[in-house]
N, C-alpha and C positions, 0 to 999 in steps of 0.2 A: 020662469025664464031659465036658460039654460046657462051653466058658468062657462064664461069666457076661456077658450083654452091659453092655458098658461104657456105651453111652445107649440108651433107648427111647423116640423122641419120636412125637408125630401133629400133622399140620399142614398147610398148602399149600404148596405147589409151584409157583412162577410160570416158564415158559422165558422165553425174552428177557431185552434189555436191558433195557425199563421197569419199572421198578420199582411198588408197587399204589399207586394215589393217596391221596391221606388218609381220605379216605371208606370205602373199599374196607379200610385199615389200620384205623381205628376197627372196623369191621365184624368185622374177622377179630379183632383183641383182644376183643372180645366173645365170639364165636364159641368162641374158645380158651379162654376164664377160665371156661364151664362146664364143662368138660372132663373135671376132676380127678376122681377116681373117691370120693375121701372129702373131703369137705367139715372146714373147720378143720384141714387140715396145709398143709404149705407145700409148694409147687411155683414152677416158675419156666419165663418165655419164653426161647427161645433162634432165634437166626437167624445164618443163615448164607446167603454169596453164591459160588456159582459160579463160580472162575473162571480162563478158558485165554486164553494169550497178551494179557494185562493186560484182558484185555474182561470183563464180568458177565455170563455164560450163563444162568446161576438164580439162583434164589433163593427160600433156605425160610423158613419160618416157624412153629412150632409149639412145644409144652410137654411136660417130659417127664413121662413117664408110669412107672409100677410096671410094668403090664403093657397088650399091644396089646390089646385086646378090641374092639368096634366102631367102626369107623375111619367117619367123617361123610361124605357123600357130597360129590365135589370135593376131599377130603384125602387125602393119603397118609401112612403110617407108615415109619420110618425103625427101621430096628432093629441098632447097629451095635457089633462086637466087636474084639478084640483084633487083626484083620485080615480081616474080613468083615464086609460090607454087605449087609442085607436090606430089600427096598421090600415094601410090601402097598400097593395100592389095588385098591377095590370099581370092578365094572365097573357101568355101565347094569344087565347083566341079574342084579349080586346077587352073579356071581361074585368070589372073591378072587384078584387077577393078581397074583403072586407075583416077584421077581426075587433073586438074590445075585449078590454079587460081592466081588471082591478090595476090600480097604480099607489104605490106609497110612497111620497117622498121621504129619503132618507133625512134633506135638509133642501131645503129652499129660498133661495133670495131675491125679493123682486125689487128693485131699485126705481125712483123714481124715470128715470131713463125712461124705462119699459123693456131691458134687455134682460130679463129673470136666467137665473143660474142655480143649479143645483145636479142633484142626484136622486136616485129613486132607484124601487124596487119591484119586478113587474114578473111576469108569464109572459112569453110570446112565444107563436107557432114558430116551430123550425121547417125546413125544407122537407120534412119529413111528416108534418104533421104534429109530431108529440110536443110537449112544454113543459118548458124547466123553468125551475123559478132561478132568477136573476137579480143581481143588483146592479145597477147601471152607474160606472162613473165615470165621472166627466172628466176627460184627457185632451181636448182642447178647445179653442174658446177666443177665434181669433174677428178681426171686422175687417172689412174691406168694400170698395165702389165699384161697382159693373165697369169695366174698361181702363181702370189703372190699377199699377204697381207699384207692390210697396218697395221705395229704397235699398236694396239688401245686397248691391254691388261690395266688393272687397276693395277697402279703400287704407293703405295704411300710411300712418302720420307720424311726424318724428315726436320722441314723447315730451308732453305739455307739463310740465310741473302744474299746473293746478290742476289736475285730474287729482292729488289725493283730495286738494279742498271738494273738487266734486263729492267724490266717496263720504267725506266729511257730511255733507248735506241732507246725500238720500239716506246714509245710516241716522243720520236726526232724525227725520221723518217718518221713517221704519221703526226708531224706536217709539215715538209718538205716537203712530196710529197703531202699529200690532199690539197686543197684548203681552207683557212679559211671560205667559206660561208657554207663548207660541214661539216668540225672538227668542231664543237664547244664548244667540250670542251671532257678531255679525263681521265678517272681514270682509277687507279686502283683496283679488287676486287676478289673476290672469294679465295679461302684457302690462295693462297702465296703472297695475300695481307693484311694476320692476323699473326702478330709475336708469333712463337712459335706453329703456325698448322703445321700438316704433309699434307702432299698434292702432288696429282700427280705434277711430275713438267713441267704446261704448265700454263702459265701466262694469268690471264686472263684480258681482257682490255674491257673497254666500253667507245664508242665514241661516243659522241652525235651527230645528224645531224637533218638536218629542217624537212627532211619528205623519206621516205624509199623510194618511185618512184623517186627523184630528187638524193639519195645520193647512188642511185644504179647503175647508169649507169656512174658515175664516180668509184667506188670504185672497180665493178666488172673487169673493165677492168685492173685495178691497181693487183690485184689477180690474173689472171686470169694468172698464170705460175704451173708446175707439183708438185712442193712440195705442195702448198696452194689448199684449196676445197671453195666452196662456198655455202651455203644453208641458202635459204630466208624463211622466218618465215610472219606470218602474224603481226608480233609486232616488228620483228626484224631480220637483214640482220647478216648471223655467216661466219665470214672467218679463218678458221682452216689455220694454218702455219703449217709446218712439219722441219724436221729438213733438210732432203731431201725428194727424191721420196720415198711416200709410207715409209717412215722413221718412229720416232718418234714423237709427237706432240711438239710444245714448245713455241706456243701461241694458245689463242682464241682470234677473234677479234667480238667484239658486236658491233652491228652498230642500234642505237633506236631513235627516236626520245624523247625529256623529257618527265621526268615521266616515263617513261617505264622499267627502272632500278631502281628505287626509292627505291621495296623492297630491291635487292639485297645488295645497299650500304648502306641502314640502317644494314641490318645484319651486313655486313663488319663493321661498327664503333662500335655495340654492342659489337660484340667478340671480339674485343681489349681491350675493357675495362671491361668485364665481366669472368673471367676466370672459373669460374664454370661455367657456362654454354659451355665456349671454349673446358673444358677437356669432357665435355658430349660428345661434338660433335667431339672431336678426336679420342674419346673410338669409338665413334661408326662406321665412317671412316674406322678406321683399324679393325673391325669385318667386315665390308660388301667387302674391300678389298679383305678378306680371302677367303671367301665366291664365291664372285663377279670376280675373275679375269678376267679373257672371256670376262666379258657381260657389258661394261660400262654402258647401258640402264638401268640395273635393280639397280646397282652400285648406280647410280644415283635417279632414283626413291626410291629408299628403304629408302634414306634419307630423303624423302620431310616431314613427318611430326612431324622430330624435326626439320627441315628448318622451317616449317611453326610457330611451337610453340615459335622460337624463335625469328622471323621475327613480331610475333605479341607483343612480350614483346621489341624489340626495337622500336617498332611504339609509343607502348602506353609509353614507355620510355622518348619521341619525339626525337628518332634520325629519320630525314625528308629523310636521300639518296640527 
């Protein structure tokens, strides 16, 4: 009997370096969330990048699936086993172009759930025909229901004195489940870690670890349930908590090796102790809130260059992070 494949995804396939612009991502999230073959169970995106000699050769994007049945024109299916890889895409003329190949997982975890995660190391055809060897990892890793959305309105609230006891908590638990070779150390930062900011209320935490390849195939598999998302950054690994599915937010988890936060929590000790420049940054918070509700993206960007003016006045201040 034949082994059970371990994921069956459909989705695209970009070569190169560039990655899809926002528009292009919008697009394909779209594209992808009709996908699921029944409506009201839960499914989830997954993406993975390409890649040989530290470069980004590919990079996929798609949802997994029950089973391959009509694969969207521009997308391919990924079909992969216990050490075999199979590609389907439809040509122009209708045909089904077929490929396998050898598969190595670099690390794999299959939870009782039945939502297995990992990475692996494969050949596949390029657009060109030829084949590079590849390692494939996994940069994100999110769940969601055919026909709803998850919560991610810009909502800010005047700040809650037990938001530290919150931080209190999930760093218990973090200390408890991870491994101390992986935590090395865990803070608190961003608004609802400055007395008296208003701030969405989702706690933000930075955990240090020795290096993102080694503190991701422990961590992801620890996430890897329907409220929590996961998405890999090339400086840093973000695990979003929800309150439930597709719910409210009510952590971010930062996963960096040192140094890598450094600005952020010199901000964090500035605006504690600098309160004009705290009320600057609250005024303005609550203008782009107003503004921004929808679009946490722009929400976020629109701030960056009184982030940045004040992140350079806490440097030169010498708060280290």
């Amino acid at each position: 009997m034949a082994n059970k494949p371990v994921l069956k995804l459909i989705g695209e396939m970009r070569w190169g370096e560039a990655d899809w612009p926002l528009p292009d991502y919008v697009s394909l999230f779209n594209r992808l969330g009709n996908l699921p073959e029944k409506a009201g169970t839960v499914s989830r995106y997954m993406r993975f990048s390409g890649e040989a000699g530290g470069v980004t050769l590919a990079r996929f994007f798609g949802i997994e699936m029950e089973s391959i049945r009509d694969i969207p024109k521009g997308m391919i299916a990924l079909e992969m086993g216990n050490d075999t890889i199979t590609t389907y895409a439809r040509a122009d003329t209708g045909k089904l172009n077929t490929h396998r190949g050898s598969l190595t997982w670099t690390w794999l975890d299959r939870p009782a759930a039945g939502f297995p995660v990992g990475e692996f190391k494969t050949r596949l055809p390029t657009p060109r025909s030829s084949q590079l060897p590849l390692e494939f990892l996994l940069t994100g890793n999110a769940y969601f229901e055919k026909g709803k959305a998850a919560d991610d309105d810009v909502r800010l609230v005047e700040y809650d004195p037990l938001w530290p006891a919150q931080f209190d908590e999930m760093a218990a638990w973090l200390r408890k489940t991870i491994p101390p070779e992986i935590l090395l150390r865990v803070e608190h930062f961003g608004s609802t870690a400055i007395p008296g900011m208003p701030a969405k209320p989702v706690i933000d935490i930075l955990i240090e670890i020795p290096s993102l390849p080694l503190a991701g195939r422990t961590l992801i598999p620890i996430f890897n349930q329907p409220e929590c998302e996961y998405w890999g950054y090339s400086d840093h690994l973000l695990f979003i908590v929800r309150q439930e599915f597709m719910g409210t937010r009510t952590h971010h988890i930062h996963a960096a090796p040192a140094g890598q936060f450094r600005e952020r929590i010199a901000f964090r000790d500035y605006l504690r102790t600098h309160p004009e420049d705290a009320g600057r940054y609250a005024a303005l918070k609550h203008e782009l809130a107003r503004r921004h509700t929808a679009d946490r993206e722009t929400y976020t960007d629109a701030k960056g260059n009184l982030v940045q003016e004040i992140t350079e006045k806490a440097l030169k201040s010498g708060f280290k992070g």
